[in-house]
N, C-alpha and C positions, 0 to 999 in steps of 0.2 A: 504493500500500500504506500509505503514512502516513495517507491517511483514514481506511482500515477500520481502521487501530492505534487510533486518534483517536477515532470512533466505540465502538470496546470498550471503552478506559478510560470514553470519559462513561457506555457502560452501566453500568458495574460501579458508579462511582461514585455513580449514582443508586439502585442496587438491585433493576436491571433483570437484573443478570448475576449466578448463586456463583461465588465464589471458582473452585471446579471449574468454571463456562462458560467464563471466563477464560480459566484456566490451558490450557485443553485449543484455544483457540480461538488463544489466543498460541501453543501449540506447533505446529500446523495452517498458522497461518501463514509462519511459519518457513522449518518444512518443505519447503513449495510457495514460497519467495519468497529468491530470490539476495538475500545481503547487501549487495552495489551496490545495490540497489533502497533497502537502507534508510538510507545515505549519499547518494545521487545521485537520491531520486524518479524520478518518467519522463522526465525531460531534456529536457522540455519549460514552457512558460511554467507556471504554477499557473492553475488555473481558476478562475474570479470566485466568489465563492460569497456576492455582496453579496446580498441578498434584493431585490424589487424594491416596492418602494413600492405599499400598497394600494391600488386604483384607485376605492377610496369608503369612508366611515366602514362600522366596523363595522357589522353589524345587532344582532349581542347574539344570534342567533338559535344553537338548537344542535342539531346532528343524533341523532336518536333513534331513526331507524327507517331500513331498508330496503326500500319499498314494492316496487320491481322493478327489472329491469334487462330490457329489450328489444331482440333481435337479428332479423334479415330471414335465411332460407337458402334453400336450393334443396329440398331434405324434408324439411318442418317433425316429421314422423311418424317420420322414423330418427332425427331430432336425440333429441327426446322421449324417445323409447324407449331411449335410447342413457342418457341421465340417469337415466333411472327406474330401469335394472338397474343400471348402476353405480356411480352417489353415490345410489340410496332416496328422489328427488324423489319427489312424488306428482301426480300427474297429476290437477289441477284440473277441467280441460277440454281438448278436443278436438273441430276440426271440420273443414272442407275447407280452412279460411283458417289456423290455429294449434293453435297445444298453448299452457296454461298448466300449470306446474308449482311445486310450492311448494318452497322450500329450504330443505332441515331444517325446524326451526319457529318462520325469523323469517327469510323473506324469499319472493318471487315472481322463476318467470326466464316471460318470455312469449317464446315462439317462433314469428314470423310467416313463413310460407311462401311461394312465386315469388322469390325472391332468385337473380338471374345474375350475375358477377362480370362486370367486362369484361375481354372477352377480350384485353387488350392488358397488364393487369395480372395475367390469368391464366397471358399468355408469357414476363413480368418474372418471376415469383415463381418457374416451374417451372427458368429459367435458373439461380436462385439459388440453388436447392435442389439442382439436380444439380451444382452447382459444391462447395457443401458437402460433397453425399454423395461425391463422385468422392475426396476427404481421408480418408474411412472404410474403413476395409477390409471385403472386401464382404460378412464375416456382417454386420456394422452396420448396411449402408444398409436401407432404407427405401422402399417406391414413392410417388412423389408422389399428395398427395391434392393437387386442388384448392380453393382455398379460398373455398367459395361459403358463404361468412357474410358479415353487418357486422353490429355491434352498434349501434342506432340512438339509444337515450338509456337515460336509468337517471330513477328519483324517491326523492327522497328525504326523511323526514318529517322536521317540525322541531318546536320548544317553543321556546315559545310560541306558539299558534295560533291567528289571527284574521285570517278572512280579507278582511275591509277592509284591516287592517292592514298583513297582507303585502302585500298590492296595490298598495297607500300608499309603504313602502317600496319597492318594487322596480321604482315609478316614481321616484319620489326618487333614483334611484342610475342612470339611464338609460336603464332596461329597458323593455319591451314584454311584460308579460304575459298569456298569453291563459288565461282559467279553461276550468278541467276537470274541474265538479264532478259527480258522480254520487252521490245518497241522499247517506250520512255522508258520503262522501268527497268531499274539496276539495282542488284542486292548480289551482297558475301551469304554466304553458310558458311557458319564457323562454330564451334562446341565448348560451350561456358565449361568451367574449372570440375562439373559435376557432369558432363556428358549432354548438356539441357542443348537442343539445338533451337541456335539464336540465328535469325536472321539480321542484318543490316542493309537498309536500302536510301536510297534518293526521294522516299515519302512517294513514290508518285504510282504506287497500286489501285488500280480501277479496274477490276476486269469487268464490266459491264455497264460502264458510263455511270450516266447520272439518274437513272430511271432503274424502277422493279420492270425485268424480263420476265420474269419465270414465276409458275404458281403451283402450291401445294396443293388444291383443293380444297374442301374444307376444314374451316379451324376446328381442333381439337374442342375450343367451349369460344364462348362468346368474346369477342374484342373489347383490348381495357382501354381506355384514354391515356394509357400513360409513354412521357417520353422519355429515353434511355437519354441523360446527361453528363455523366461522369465516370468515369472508370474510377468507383472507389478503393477497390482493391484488389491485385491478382494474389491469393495465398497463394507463395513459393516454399516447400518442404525441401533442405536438404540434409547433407549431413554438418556441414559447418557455414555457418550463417553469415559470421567475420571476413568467410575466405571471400563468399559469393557477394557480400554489399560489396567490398574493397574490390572484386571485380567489374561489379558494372558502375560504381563510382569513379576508374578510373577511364575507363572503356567507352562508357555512354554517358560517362556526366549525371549520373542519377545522383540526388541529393540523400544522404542518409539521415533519417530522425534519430530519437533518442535509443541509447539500446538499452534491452530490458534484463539482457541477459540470456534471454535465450531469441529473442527476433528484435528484427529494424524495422521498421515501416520507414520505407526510402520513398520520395517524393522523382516520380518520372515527367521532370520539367511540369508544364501547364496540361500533361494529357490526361494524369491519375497516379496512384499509388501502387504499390507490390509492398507486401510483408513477407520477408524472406526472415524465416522459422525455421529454428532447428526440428530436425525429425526426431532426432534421440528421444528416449525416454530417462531418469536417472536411472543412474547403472546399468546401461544396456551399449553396445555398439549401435550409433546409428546404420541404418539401411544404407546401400548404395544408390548414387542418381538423386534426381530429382524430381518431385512431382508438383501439382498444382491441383490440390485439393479442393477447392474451389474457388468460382470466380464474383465481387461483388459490384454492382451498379445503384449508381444513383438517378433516380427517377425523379421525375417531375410530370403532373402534380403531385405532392407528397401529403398524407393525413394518415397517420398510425392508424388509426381504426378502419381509416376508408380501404389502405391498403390490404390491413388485415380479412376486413370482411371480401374483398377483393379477389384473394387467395382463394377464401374458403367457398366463396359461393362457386368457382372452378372446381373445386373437390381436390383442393392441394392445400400442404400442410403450411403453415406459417408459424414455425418456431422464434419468438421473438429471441432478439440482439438486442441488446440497451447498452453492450461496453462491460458494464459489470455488473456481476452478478446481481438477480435480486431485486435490481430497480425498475420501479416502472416504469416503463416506455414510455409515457406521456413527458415522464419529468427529466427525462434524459437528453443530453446533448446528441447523444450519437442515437439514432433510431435505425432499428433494422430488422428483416423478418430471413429467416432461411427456410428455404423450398424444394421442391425434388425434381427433377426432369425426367421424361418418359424414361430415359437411362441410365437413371440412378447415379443424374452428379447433382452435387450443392451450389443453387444458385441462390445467394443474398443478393436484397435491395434493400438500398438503404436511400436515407434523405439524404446523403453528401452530394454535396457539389462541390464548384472550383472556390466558390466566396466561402466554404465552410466546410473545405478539407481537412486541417488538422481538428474536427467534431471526431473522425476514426482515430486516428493518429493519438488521442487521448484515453481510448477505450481500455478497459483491460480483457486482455486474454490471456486462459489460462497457460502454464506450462504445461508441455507433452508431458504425460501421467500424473498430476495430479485433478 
């Protein structure tokens, strides 16, 4: 709890927070949090929170765009359709292999289809969610969905753009890039410090102009009014959290937040955030790679309740987010709901935008295993 104190005052004192976020966020606190806690922390060692040493000079390079993010499932066609009603993507394209869809109007999500989880992580996950649900009383619980997603890489455009240039650099610092240019468009493939495949491009991805081509048929349940505004956060899981921020802070010029100890919430220019979290659990070897356990969006228009009955009148779950435990959503700076997709990935919405981005960034989330 002394970090998230620690975190408000530097918001406020930069002019990230009023007086009123404060206030209301210090009482909230409180509230939910035994005054032992704020004599005695968690009675355990303090977590390092030394940053870790860039792993190559900067590039100077700055992130400007959103070009896409790419995922593999099992029904690329319910994923689709599932976006289009509910967050107003517009369906690009469609064919037996994908759906492309556009977000809002400044991003690409491409959805490639045959995706089968293995069934060994399929038996992991259902243990761990009936373990969870068994704690809920049973209006709460939930049937498992399984979760035949992965999210395969993301691109991302940069300024200055030359692409000798970049080429030049991104050998100079160790890398293996392979081009992937198509007409305007010019992008590196190259594999972050965990195996994550990154694109780099010239921002200038359109495959389908400026207009919806292509249509799913009909929507899954009825169209929401709402519009996809902000990329509040991509959860990044890896095994060392210090190596991968000092990577794309030197790389892509990402800004890193406070560390918590176990994750950053790194600030990517003007587009959105990424929380790049440790996987480990304590005492354990983390996993190898990286994953991206789910992705969160800030919608407009925004009303906790409007959203929530929103959800439900679809027949989709809306597990509230408030940041930290316990508090009601009404009274919370950060408001958000987590939901399920036909293929069993975690898509939060939340009220963040660009005027009221660091609302996440002050949230608490817990540590892997406790």
């Amino acid at each position: 709890m002394h970090d998230e104190l620690s975190t408000l005052f530097d918001q406020f004192d930069r002019g990230r927070l009023s007086r009123r976020q404060l206030l209301k966020a210090l009482g909230f606190a409180v509230a939910v949090t035994p005054a032992v806690a704020f004599a005695q922390g968690s009675g355990g060692p303090p977590p390092d929170k030394t940053p870790a040493k860039l792993p190559f000079a900067r590039t100077g390079w700055r992130t400007v765009r959103l070009d896409y993010i790419t995922c593999e499932v099992a029904d690329h066609e319910k994923e689709a359709a599932f976006y289009n009603a509910l967050m107003n993507w517009e369906v690009l394209s469609t064919n037996a292999d994908e759906s492309v869809l556009r977000i809002g109007d400044w991003g690409t999500f491409i959805i490639q289809g045959g995706y089968h989880a293995p069934a060994d992580e399929v038996a992991a996950a259902r243990q761990a969610f009936e373990q969870r649900q068994s704690r809920l009383p049973a209006d709460k619980r939930e049937p498992f969905h399984p979760r035949e997603i992965k999210v395969t890489n993301f691109c991302w455009g940069i300024e200055p753009w030359n692409a000798k240039t970049v080429e030049a650099e991104l050998k100079k610092r160790g890398m293996s890039p392979e081009a992937d240019h198509h007409g305007a468009f010019e992008s590196f493939r190259v594999k972050d410090p965990d195996g994550f495949d990154l694109r780099i491009s010239n921002g200038r991805w359109n495959p389908a102009g400026s207009k919806a081509r292509a249509s799913l048929g009909a929507p899954p349940f009825a169209r929401t009014d709402w519009k996809t505004v902000w990329l509040d956060h991509i959860s990044f899981g890896v095994p060392d959290y210090k190596q991968s921020v000092a990577f794309y802070e030197a790389l892509l010029g990402w800004k890193p937040g406070r560390d918590r100890g176990y994750q950053n919430q790194v600030q990517i220019g003007n587009i959105g955030d990424i929380i790049i979290r440790t996987m480990s659990r304590p005492g354990t070897t983390p996993p190898p790679g990286a994953n991206i356990d789910h992705l969160s969006f800030g919608i407009a228009p925004w009303d906790a309740d409007a959203v929530k009955a929103g959800l439900e009148k679809r027949g989709l779950a809306a597990r509230v987010d408030s940041g930290t435990g316990g508090v009601d959503i009404h009274k919370s700076v950060f408001q958000s709901y987590h939901t399920t997709t036909p293929n069993g990935f975690d898509l939060q919405i939340s009220n963040v935008h660009l005027a009221n981005r660091e609302a996440s960034a002050i949230a608490t989330v817990p540590r892997p295993g406790r």
